[in-house]
C-alpha beads as a LAMMPS data file, in Angstrom:
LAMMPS data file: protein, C-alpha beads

346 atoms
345 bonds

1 atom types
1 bond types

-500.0 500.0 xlo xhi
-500.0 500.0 ylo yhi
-500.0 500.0 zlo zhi

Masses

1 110.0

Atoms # bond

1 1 1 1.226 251.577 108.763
2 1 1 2.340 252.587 105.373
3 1 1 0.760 256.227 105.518
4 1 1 3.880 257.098 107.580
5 1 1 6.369 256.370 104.714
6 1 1 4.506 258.003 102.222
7 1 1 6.059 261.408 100.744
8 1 1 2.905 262.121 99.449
9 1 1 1.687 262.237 102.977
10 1 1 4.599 264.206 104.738
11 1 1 5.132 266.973 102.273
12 1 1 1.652 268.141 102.533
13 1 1 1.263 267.860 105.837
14 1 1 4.690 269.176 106.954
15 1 1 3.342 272.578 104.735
16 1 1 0.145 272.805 107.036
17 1 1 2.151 272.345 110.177
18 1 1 5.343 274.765 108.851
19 1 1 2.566 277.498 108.677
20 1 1 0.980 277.209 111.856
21 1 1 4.303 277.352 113.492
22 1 1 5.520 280.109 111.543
23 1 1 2.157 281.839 112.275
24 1 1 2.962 281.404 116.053
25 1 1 6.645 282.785 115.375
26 1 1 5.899 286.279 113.053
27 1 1 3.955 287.679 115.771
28 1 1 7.618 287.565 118.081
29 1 1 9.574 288.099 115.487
30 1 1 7.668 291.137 113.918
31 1 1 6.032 293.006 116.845
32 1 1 5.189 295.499 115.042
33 1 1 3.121 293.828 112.372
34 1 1 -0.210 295.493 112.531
35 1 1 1.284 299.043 113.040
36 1 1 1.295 300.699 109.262
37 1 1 3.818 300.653 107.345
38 1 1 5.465 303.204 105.351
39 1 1 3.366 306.008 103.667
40 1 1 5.964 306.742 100.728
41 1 1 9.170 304.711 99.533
42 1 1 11.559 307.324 98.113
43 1 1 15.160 307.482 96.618
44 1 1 17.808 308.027 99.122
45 1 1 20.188 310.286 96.613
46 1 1 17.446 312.465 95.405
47 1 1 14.397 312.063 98.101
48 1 1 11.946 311.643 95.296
49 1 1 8.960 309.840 96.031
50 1 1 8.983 306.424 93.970
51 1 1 5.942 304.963 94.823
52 1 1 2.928 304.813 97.535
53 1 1 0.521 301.888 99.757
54 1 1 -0.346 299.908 98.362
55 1 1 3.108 298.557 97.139
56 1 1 3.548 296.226 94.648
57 1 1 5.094 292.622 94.828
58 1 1 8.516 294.419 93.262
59 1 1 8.146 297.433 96.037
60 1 1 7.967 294.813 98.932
61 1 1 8.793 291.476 98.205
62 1 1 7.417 288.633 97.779
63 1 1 3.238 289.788 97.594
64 1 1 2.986 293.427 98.102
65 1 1 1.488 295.611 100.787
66 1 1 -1.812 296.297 101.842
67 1 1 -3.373 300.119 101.904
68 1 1 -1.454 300.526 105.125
69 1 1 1.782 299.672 103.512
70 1 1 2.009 296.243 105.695
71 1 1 3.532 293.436 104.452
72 1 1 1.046 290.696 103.232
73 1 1 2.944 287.904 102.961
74 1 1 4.092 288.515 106.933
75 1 1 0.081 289.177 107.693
76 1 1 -1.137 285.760 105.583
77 1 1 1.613 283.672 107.697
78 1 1 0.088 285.452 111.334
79 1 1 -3.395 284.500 110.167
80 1 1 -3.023 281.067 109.456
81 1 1 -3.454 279.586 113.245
82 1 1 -7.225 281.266 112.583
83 1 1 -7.750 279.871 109.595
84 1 1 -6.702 276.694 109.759
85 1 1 -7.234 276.220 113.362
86 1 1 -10.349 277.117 113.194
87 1 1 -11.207 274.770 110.269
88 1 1 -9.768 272.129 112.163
89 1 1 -12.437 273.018 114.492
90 1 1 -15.017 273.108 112.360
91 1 1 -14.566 269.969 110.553
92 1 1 -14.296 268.371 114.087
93 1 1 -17.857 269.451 114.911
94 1 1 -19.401 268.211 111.520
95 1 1 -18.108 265.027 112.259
96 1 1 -19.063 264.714 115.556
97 1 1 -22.746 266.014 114.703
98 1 1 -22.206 264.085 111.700
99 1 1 -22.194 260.825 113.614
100 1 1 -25.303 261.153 115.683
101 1 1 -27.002 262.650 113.400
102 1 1 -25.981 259.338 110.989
103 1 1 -27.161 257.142 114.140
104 1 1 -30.151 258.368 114.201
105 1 1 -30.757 258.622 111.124
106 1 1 -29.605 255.026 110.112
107 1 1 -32.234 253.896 113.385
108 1 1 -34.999 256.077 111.923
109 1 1 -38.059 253.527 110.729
110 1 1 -38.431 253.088 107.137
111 1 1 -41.303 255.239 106.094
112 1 1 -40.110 258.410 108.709
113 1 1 -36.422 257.978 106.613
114 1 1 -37.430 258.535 103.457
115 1 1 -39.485 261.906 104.562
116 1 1 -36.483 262.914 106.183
117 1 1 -34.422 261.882 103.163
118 1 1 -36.720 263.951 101.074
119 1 1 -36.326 267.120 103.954
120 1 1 -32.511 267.029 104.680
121 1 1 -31.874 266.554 100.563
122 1 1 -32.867 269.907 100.073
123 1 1 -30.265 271.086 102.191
124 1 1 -27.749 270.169 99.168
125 1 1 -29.053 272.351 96.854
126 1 1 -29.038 275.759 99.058
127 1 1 -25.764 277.093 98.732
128 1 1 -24.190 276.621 101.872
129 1 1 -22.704 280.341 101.631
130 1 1 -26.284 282.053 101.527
131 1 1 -27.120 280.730 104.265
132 1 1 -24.037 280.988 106.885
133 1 1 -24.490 285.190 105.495
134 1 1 -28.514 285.255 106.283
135 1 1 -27.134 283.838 109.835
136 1 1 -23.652 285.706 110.867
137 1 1 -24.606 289.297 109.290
138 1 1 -26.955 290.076 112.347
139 1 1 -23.756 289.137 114.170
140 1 1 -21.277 291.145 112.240
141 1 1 -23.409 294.043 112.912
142 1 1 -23.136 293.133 116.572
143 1 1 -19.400 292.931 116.366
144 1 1 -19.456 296.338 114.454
145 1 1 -21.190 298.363 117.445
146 1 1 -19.099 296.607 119.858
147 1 1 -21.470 294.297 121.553
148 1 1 -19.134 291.422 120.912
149 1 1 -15.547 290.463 120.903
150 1 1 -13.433 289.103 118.168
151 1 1 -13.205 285.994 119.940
152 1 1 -16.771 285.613 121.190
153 1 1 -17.566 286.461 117.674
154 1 1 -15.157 283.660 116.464
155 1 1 -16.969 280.821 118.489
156 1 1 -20.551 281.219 117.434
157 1 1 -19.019 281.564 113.819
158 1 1 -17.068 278.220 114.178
159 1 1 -20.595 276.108 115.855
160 1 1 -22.588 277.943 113.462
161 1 1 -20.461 277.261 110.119
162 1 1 -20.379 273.689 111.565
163 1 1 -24.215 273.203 112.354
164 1 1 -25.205 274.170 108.968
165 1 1 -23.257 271.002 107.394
166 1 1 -24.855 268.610 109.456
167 1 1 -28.010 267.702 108.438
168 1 1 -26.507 266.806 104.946
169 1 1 -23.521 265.353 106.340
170 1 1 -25.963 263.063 109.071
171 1 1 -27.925 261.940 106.017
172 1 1 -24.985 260.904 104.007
173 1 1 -23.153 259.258 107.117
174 1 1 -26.459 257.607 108.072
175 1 1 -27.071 256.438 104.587
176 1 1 -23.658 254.438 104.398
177 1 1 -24.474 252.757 108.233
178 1 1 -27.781 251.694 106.797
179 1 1 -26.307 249.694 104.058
180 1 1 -23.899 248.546 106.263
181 1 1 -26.169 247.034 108.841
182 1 1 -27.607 244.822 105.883
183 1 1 -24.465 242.816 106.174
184 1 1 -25.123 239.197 107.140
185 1 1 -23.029 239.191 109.867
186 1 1 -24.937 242.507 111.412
187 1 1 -28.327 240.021 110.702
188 1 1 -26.633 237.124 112.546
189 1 1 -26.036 239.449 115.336
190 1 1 -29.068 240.795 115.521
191 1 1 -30.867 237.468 115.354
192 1 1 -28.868 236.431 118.317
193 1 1 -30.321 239.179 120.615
194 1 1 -27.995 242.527 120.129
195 1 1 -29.088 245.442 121.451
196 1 1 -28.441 248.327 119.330
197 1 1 -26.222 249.613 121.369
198 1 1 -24.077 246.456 121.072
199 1 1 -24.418 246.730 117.464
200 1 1 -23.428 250.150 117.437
201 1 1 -20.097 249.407 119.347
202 1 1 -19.167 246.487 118.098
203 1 1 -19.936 247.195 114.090
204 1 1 -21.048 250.993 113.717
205 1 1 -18.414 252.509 115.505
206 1 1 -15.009 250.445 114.084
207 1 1 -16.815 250.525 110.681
208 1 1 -17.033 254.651 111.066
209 1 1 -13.637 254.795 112.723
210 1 1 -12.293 253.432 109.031
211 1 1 -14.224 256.478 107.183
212 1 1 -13.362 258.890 109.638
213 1 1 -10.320 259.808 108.983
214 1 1 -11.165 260.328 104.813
215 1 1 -14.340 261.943 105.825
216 1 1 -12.473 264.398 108.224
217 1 1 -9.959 265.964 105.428
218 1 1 -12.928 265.961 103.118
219 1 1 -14.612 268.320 105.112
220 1 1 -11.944 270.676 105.674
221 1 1 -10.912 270.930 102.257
222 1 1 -14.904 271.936 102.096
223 1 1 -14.557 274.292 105.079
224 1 1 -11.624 276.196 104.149
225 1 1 -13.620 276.972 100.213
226 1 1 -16.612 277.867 102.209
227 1 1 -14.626 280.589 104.001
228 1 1 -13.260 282.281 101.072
229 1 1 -16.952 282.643 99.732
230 1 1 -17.715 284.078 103.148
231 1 1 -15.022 286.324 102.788
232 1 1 -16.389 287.588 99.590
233 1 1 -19.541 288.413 101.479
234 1 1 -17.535 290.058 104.446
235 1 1 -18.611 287.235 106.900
236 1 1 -14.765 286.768 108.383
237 1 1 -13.264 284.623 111.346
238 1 1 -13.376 286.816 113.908
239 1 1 -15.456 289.806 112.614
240 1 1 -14.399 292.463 110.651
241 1 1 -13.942 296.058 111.912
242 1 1 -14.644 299.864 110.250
243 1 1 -12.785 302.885 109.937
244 1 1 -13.085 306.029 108.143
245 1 1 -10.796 307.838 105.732
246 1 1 -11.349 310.748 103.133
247 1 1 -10.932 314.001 103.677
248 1 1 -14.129 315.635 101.924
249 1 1 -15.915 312.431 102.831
250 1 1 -15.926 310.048 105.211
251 1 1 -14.957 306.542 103.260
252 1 1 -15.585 303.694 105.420
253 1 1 -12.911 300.693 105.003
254 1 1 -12.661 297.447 106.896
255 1 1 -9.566 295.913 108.737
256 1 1 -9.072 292.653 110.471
257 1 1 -7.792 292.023 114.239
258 1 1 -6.677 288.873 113.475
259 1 1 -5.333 288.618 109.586
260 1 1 -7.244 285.663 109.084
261 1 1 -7.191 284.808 105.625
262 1 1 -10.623 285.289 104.366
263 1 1 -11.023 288.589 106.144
264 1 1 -7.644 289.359 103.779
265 1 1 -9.645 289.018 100.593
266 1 1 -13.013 290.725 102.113
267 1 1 -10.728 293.628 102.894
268 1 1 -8.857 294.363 99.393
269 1 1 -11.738 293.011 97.392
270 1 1 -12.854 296.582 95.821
271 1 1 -8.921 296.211 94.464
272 1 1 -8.987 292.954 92.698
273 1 1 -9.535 294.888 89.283
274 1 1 -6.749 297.437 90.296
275 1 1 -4.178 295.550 92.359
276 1 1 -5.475 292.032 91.837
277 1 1 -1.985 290.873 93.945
278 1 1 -3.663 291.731 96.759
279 1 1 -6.519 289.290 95.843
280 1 1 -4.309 287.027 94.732
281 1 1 -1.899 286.532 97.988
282 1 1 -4.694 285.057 99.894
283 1 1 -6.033 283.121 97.147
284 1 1 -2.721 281.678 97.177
285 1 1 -2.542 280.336 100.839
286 1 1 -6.216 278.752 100.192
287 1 1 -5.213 277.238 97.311
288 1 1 -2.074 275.661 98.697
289 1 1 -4.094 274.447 102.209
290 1 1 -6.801 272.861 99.810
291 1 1 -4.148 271.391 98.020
292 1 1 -1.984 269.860 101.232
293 1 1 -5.350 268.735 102.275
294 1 1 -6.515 266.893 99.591
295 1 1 -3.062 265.100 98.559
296 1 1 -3.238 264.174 102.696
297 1 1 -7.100 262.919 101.694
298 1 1 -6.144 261.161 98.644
299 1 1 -3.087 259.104 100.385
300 1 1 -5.867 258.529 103.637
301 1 1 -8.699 256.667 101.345
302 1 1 -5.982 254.733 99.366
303 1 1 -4.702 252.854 102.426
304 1 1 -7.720 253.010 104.795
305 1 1 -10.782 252.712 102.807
306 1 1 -9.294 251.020 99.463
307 1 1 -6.679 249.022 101.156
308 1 1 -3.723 249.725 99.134
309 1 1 -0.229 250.205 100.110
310 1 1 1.477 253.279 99.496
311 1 1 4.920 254.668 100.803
312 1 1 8.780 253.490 100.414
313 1 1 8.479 250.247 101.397
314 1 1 5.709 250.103 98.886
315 1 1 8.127 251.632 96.068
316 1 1 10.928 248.810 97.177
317 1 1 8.582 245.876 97.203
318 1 1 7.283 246.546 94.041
319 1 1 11.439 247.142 92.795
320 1 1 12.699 243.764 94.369
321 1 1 9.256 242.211 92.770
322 1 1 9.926 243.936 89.317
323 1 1 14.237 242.907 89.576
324 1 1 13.116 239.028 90.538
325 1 1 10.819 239.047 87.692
326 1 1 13.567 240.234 84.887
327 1 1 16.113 237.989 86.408
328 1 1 14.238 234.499 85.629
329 1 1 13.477 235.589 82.139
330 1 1 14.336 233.268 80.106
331 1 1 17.282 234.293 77.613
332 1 1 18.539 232.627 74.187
333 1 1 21.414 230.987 75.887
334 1 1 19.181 228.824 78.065
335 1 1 17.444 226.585 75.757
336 1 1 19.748 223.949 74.489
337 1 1 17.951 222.113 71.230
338 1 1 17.685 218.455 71.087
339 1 1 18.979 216.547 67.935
340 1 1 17.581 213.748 66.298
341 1 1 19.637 210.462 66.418
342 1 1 22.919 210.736 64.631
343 1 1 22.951 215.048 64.615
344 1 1 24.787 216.654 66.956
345 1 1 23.315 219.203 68.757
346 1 1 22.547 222.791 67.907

Bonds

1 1 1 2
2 1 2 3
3 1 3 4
4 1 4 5
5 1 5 6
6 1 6 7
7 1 7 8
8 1 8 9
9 1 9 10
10 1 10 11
11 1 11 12
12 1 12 13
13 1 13 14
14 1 14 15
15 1 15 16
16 1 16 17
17 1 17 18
18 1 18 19
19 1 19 20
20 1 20 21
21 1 21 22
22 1 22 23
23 1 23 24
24 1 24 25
25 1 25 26
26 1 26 27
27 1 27 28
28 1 28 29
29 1 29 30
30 1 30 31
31 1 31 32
32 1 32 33
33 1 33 34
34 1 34 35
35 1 35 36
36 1 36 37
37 1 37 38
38 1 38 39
39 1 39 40
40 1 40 41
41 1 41 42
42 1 42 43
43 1 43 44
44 1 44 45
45 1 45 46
46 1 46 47
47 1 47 48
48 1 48 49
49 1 49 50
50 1 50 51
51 1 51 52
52 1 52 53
53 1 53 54
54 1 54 55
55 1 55 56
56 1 56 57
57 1 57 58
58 1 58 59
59 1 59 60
60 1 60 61
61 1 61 62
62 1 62 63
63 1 63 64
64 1 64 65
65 1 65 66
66 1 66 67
67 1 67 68
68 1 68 69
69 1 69 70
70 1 70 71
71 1 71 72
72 1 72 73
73 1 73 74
74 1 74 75
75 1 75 76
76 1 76 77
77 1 77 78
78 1 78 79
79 1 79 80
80 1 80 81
81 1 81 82
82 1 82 83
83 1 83 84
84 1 84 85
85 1 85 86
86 1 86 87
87 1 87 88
88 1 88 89
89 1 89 90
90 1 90 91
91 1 91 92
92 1 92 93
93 1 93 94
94 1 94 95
95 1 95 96
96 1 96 97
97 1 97 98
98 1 98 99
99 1 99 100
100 1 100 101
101 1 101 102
102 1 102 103
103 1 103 104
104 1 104 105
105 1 105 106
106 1 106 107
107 1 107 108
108 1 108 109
109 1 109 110
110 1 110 111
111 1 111 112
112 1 112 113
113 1 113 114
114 1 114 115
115 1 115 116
116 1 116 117
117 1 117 118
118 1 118 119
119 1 119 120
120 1 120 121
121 1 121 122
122 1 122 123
123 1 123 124
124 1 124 125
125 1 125 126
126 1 126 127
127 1 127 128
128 1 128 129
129 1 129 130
130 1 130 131
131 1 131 132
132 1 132 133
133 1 133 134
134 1 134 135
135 1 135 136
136 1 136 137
137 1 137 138
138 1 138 139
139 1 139 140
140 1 140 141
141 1 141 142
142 1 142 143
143 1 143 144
144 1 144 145
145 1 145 146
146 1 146 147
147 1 147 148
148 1 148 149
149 1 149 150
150 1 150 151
151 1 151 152
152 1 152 153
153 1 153 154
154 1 154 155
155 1 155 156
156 1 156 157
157 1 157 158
158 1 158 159
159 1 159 160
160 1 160 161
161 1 161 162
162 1 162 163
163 1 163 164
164 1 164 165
165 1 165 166
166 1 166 167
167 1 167 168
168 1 168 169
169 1 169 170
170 1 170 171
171 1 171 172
172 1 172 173
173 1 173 174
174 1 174 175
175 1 175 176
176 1 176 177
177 1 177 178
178 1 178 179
179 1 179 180
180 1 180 181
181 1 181 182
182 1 182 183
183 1 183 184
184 1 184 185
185 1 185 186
186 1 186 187
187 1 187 188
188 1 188 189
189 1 189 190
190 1 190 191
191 1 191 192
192 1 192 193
193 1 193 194
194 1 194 195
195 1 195 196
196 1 196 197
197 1 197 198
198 1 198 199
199 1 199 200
200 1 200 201
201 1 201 202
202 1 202 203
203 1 203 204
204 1 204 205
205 1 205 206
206 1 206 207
207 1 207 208
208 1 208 209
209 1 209 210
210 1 210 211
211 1 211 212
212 1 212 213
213 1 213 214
214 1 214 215
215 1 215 216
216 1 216 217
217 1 217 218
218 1 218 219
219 1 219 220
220 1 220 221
221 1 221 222
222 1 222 223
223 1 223 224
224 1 224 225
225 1 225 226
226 1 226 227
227 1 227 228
228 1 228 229
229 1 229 230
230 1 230 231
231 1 231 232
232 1 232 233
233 1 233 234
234 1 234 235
235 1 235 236
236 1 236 237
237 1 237 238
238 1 238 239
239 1 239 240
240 1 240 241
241 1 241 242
242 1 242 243
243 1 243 244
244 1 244 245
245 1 245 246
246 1 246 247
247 1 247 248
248 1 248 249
249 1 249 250
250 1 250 251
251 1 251 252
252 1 252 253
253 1 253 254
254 1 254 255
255 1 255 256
256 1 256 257
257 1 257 258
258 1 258 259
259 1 259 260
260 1 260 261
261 1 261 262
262 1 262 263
263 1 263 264
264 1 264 265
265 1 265 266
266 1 266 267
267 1 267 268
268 1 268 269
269 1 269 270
270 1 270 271
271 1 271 272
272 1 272 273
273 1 273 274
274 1 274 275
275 1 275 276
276 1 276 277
277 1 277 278
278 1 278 279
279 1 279 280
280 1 280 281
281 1 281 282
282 1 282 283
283 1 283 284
284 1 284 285
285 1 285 286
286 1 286 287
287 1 287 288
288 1 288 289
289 1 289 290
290 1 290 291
291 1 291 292
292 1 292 293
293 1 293 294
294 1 294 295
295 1 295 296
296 1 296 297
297 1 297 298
298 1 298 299
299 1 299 300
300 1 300 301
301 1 301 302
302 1 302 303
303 1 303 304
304 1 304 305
305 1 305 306
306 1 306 307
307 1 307 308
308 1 308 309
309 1 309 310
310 1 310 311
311 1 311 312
312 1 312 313
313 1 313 314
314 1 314 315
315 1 315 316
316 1 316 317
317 1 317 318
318 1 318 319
319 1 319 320
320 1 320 321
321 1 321 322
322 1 322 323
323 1 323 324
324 1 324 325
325 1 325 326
326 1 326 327
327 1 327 328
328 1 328 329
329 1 329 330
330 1 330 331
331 1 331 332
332 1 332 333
333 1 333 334
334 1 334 335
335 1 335 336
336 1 336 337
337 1 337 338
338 1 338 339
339 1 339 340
340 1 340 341
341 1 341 342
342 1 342 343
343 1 343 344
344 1 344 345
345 1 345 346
């Protein structure tokens, strides 16, 4: 298949997989990664205190520290297993929901479909973000008083994050299996005597399998922007946890177990107007998995949905086709002029 000869696919997806590695490896190789850093950085001649945490990109290379003086950069590369894990997960779920929901939906008689059309299509116009807060901040509260784990806390945020994408996701799945099964070959079939389950094996299911794929990366490219506007609302992979600082009064601040990215930007949000670095280091990674993800997308619909060929051997087909072309065009030198009786010729 051409997909595997495509740059376009490789670079992209050899970023995604370099950063779960890495975020596998900075845990060994920095053990001491979610111990604070240092308080101060001073001079070394003259002991004077240059600056404090946070630090700047210029302090500590190459994004800064958070208020604990740790290295973000190092705590964005151990959180990205989480986050992109766990929208790997999530994706996986609204596709699997996805297709049932699309099978029944596509079964569904004609008059109880367009109610449920009318139902499910409100679904699209509630943003998605409301209502994963209205249903996690109960359990962040939990989390917060110690009545769940981090990872306890992690799973019912993956099903529910998933389960709230489905009913919009079934209708549009089941939408594009309806107009499929109006095909003349699905009527032939079913005048012969299929069974719906034979038609769903035999048509549904290879005609899904195509989609698939596309649909897949289209959903975590959706997943991964509707964490960051959880984040914003302090609904984090994994929960977020409080402590207290001040000295006249108690200041509560949250921290993450895991670094996951999100929980990065729900953390230093109050400093986006201060130290908008911070902010921005997170941002960064997002915008950079969205980006991988999308390019991976892009390259997936060209050759599985549209058909076209992409890749090397696409480049050299198209440069042997283009060299054969210029090489039989016809020049000056090869047209010879015929002369009329008695002239020589031209």
């Amino acid at each position: 298949m051409s997909i595997f000869k495509s740059l376009r696919f490789w670079i992209p997806f050899g970023v995604l997989a370099a950063m779960i590695v890495g975020s596998f490896l900075v845990p060994v190789l920095y053990p001491d990664l979610q111990e604070a850093g240092p308080p101060y950085i001073t001079d070394p001649d003259t002991h004077k205190v240059l600056a404090a945490a946070p630090y700047s990109p210029s302090e500590m290379p190459p994004m800064g520290s958070d208020k604990l003086g740790r290295n973000i950069f190092l705590l964005l590369i151990d959180g990205a297993k989480y986050t992109l894990l766990a929208a790997l997960a999530i994706a996986l779920l609204r596709m699997i929901g996805g297709f049932f929901t699309g099978l029944l939906y596509a079964f569904m008689p004609r008059w109880l479909r367009s109610g449920v059309k009318g139902f499910w299509d409100t679904f699209n116009f509630i943003p998605l973000a409301i209502v994963g807060y209205i249903l996690l901040q109960p359990l962040q509260v939990a989390y917060e008083a110690g009545a769940l784990t981090s990872f306890r806390f992690m799973l019912i945020e993956v099903a529910v994050i998933a389960l709230i994408v489905i009913p919009s996701l079934g209708m549009y799945v089941g939408q594009g299996m309806n107009d499929f099964m109006k095909q003349e070959f699905v009527d032939v079939s079913r005048q012969m005597g299929a069974s719906r389950f034979h038609l769903i094996r035999k048509h549904l299911v290879p005609h899904f399998g195509r989609h698939s794929i596309v649909l897949f990366s289209e959903q975590l490219s959706q997943t991964l922007l509707l964490l960051i506007q959880l984040g914003i609302l302090h609904i984090c992979l994994g929960g977020l946890m409080t402590a207290n600082f001040g000295i006249m009064e108690v200041i509560p601040e949250y921290f993450s177990a895991i670094n996951e990215w999100a929980a990065t930007i729900a953390i230093n949000i109050k400093q986006v107007f201060i130290r908008p670095y911070i902010v921005l280091g997170p941002l960064l990674f997002f915008a950079v998995a969205i980006y991988c993800v999308n390019e991976i997308s892009a390259v997936l619909r060209s050759v599985l949905v549209e058909g076209n060929q992409v890749g090397l051997k696409f480049f050299g087909k198209k440069r042997k086709e283009a060299e054969r072309q210029s090489a039989h065009q016809p020049q000056k030198d090869d047209f010879t002029f015929a002369s009329h009786k008695g002239e020589k010729a031209c």
